[in-house]
N, C-alpha and C positions, 0 to 999 in steps of 0.2 A: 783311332779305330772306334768305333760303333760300340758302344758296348749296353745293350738294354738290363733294367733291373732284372738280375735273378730269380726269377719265381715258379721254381720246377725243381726244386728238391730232393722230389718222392725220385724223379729220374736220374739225378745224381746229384753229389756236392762238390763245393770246392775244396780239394786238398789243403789240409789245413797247414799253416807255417811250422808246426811243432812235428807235423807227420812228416813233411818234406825234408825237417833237418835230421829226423830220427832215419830217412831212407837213405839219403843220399850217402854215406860212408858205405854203402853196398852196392852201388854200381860202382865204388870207385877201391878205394885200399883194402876194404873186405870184400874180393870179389869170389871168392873163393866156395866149391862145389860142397854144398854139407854133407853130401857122402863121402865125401875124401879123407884119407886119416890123418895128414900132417896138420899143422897149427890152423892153414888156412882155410880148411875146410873144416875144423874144430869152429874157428870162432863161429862160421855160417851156423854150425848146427847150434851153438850156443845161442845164439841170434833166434834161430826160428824155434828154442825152447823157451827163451823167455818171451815170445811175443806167442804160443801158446799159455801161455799163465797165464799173459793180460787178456786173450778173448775167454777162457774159461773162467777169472775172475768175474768179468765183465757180465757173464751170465750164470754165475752160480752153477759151474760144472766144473768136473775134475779134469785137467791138462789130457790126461787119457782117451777123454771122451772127444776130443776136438781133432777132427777131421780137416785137414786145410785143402781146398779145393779154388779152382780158377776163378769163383764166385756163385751168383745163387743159382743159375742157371743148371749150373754141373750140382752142386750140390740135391736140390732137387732131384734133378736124375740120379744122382749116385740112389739116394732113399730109394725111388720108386722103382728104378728098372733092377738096382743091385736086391732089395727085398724078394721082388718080384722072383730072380733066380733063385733065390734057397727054398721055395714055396710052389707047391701044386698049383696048375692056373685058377683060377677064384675069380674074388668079385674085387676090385678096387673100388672105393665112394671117396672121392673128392666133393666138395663144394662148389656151387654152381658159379661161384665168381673167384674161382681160383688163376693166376697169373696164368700165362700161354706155357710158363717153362714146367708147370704142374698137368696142365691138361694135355700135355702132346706126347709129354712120356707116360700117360697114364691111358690116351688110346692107342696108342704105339705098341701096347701090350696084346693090346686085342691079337695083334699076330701070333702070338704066345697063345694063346687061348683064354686069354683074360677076358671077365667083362668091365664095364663099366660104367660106374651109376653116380652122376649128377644129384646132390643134394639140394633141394629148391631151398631158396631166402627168404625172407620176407620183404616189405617195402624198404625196409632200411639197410637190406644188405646180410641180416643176420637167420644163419642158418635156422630156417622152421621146423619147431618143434618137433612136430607130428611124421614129420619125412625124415627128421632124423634118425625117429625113433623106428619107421618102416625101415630104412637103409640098413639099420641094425637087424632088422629081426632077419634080413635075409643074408646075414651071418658075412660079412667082406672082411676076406683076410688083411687087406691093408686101406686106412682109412690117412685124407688127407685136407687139414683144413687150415687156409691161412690165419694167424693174429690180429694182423691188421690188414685190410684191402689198401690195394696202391692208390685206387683211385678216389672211392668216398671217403678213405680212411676208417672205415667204421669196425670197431674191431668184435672178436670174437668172446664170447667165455668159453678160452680151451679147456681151460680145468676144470669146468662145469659139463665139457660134451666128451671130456678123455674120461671122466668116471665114470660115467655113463656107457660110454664102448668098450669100458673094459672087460664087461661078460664074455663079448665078441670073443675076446683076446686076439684081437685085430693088430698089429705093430699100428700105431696112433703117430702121424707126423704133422708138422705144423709150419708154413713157412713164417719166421718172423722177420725177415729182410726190414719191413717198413718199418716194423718196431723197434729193435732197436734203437739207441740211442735216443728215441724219443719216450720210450715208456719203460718202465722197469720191464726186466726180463730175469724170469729164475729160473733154468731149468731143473735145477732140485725140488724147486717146488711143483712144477710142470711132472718131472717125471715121477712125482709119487702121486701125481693125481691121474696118469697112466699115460703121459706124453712118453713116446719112444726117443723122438725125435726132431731138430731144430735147425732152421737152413739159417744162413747170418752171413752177409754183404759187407766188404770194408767201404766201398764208394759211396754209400747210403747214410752215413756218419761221419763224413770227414777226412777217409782214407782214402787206397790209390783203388782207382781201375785193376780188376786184374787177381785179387783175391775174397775167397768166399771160405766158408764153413760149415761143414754137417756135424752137427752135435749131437750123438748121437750114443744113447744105453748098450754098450756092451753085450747085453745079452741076446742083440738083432744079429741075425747072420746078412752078412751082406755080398756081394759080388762088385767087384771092382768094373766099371766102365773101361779102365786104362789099365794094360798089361804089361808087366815089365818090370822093373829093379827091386818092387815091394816096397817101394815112399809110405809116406803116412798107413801103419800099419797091415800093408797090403792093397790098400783101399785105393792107394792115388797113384801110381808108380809115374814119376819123372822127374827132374832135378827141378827142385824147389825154387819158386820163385822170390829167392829171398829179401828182397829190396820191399814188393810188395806185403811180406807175410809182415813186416817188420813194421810196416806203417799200418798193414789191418791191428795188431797189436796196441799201437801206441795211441792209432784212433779210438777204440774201444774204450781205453785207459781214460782220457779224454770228454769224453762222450759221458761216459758213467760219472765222471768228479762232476758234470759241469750238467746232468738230467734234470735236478730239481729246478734250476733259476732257468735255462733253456726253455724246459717243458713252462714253467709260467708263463714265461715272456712272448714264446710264442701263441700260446692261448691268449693270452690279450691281444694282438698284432689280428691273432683268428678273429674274434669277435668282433673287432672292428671293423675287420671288412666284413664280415657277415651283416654287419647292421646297416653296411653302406649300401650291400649285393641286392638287401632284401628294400631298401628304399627307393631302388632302380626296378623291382618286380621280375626279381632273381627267383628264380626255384632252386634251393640247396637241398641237393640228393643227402639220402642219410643223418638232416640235421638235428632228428629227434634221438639219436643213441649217442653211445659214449665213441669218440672217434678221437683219432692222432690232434694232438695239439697243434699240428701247422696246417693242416687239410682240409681245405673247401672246394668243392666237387657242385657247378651250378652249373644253372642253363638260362638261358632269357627265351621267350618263347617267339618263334618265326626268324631266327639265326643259326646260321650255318655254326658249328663250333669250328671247324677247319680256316676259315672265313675269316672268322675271332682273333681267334690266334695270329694269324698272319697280320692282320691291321695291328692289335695289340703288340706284338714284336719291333713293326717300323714306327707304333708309336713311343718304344721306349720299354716294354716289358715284356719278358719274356716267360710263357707258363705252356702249357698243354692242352689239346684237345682228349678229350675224352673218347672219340674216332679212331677206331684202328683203319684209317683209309687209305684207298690206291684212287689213284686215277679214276682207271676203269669200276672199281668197284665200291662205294663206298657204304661200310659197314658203321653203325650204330655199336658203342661198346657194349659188348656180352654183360660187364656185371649188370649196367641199370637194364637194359632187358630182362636179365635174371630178378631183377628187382619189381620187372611190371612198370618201367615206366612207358610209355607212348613212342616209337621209334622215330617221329618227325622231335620230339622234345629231346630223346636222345642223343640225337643228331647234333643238336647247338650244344652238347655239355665241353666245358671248358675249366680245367683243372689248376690252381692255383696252390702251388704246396711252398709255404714259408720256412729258411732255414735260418740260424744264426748271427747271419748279419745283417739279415732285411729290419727298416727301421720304418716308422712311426710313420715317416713322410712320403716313404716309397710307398705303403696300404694308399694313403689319403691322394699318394698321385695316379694311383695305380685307379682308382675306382674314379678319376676324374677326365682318365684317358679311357676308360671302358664308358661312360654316361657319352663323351664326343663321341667316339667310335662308333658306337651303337646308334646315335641320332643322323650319323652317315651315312650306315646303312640301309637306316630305316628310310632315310628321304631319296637315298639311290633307289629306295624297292620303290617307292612312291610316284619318282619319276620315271621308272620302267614301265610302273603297271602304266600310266599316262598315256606312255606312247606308244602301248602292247593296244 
């Protein structure tokens, strides 16, 4: 089978050997319902207590505070639409280069009577001062801003914009999906700089498909999305999916032993292709802030990123476009728009996000099947224009 290098992380991982063995005694001997009271729905619930400890160790929060949810998608929404119930309709302000799964239940509201207000960026992705401090004064009850973007990676200072929104007394949420496992994460320290709240992905660090997490301060009133048995504190109601909760658990666990030599290794593995990207006359979005340790976010100018991608996949590597595209309609990504880039430049961006096992030789091949690729294209456009 075909199998091209891995280089799209930020969209998932591979399941790691240790999480696989930590799962599999739960689809199989311990299959049993954690709401049930005999032994074998003891051990389920034992099971998904102790792999709450390890995502609340894993982020400096107390086992209480962790919400398990189907992943960041739901989570997300639990924050935004469950907030949204306990609260008079208002203003919500997201950030102008928030994930789709923050922006759709935050104009979703507008049904509700909500408004909603876009916080502009700057060049590099990082939320502008001056609109931040407008988006405040016109007082929104629930403010939401990611830590790290999916795409540029370039991350935020939450704790510099939560103390800030805390006159508001806005509930302050933040998704850190990307963050994890690649950059420390505290929510203790978060939540006394006025973070509410924190969304957290197992497939993003090593885990399975299938489990996420709201981490979230107690003193948020929330409404449940899912109605029924009263699961995770009210918040989740339905039989736990225990195989998964067990391996977001042990990935977390994982993840956090092994952050300092990771987070190196990949920032080297980074820079090098960046010094390769930029000797090709690569534009890398975001490269002047502080950004995720695996995440390069380019474009070449007059290539399709769609285009890209697909030649780069049958040459052997596999990464992302930057293009949320159809067929019929193809759209240039929201964040570098948000960012002010050029929508025909936005158009070519091509997303490269390195994890764990990508080596030294997959960078050096990877940028010598992007220089052929690109010299393909560029003599196909050549020989087109010729005969246009």
């Amino acid at each position: 089978m075909f199998a091209p290098a891995y280089l799209d992380h930020n969209a998932t991982t591979p399941l790691l050997p240790a999480v696989r063995a930590a799962m599999l005694p739960y689809f199989d001997a311990h299959y049993g319902n954690a709401s049930s009271r005999h032994e074998y729905g003891r051990a389920a619930r034992r099971a998904i207590d102790e792999a709450r400890q390890r995502v609340a160790q894993a982020v400096g929060a107390h086992p209480t505070e962790v919400i398990f949810t189907s992943g960041g998608s739901e989570a997300n929404n639990l924050f935004i639409k469950g907030a949204a119930a306990h609260l008079p309709p208002g203003l919500i302000a997201i950030s102008a280069v928030e994930h789709p799964c923050v922006r759709e239940p935050a104009k979703a509201l507008r049904r509700s009577g909500w408004r909603v207000r876009e916080i502009a960026v700057d060049a590099a992705g990082r939320l502008a001062s001056a609109d931040f401090a407008a988006a405040l004064a016109e007082r929104p009850a629930l403010i939401s801003a990611m830590l790290a973007n999916n795409e540029t990676g370039a991350l935020q200072n939450i704790p510099a914009l939560a103390a800030q929104a805390a006159y508001s007394r806005a509930w302050f949420h933040s998704d850190a999906v990307q963050a994890l496992g690649k950059l420390p994460v505290d929510f203790r320290s978060l939540n006394a700089a006025g973070v509410h709240a924190l969304t957290l992905s197992a497939h993003k660090l090593g885990g399975p498909k299938g489990a996420g997490a709201l981490v979230v301060d107690k003193r948020v009133d929330l409404a449940p999305l899912i109605d029924g048995g009263g699961h995770e504190r009210g918040l989740r109601s339905g039989t736990e999916n225990v195989p998964a909760i067990v391996g977001f658990g042990v990935a977390c666990e994982l993840a956090t032993a092994a952050l300092a030599e990771n987070s190196a290794r990949l920032r080297q593995l980074r820079d090098e292709l960046e010094r390769g990207l930029a000797a090709q006359g690569a534009t890398i979005f975001a490269a002047g802030v502080e950004r995720l340790p695996n995440t390069v976010f380019f474009a070449l100018p007059g290539l399709d990123g769609e285009t890209l991608v697909g030649r780069l996949d049958r040459a052997g590597y596999a990464v992302a476009s930057g293009a949320a595209c159809s067929a019929a309609n193809p759209e240039p990504s929201h964040v570098l728009l948000a960012m002010g880039v050029a929508p025909e430049l936005a158009r070519g961006a091509v997303r490269v996000s390195l994890g764990r096992q990508n080596t030294a030789e997959e960078v050096a091949g990877f940028l010598r099947a992007l220089s052929v690729t690109v010299a393909d294209l560029q003599s196909l456009a050549s020989l087109t224009m010729v005969a246009g």
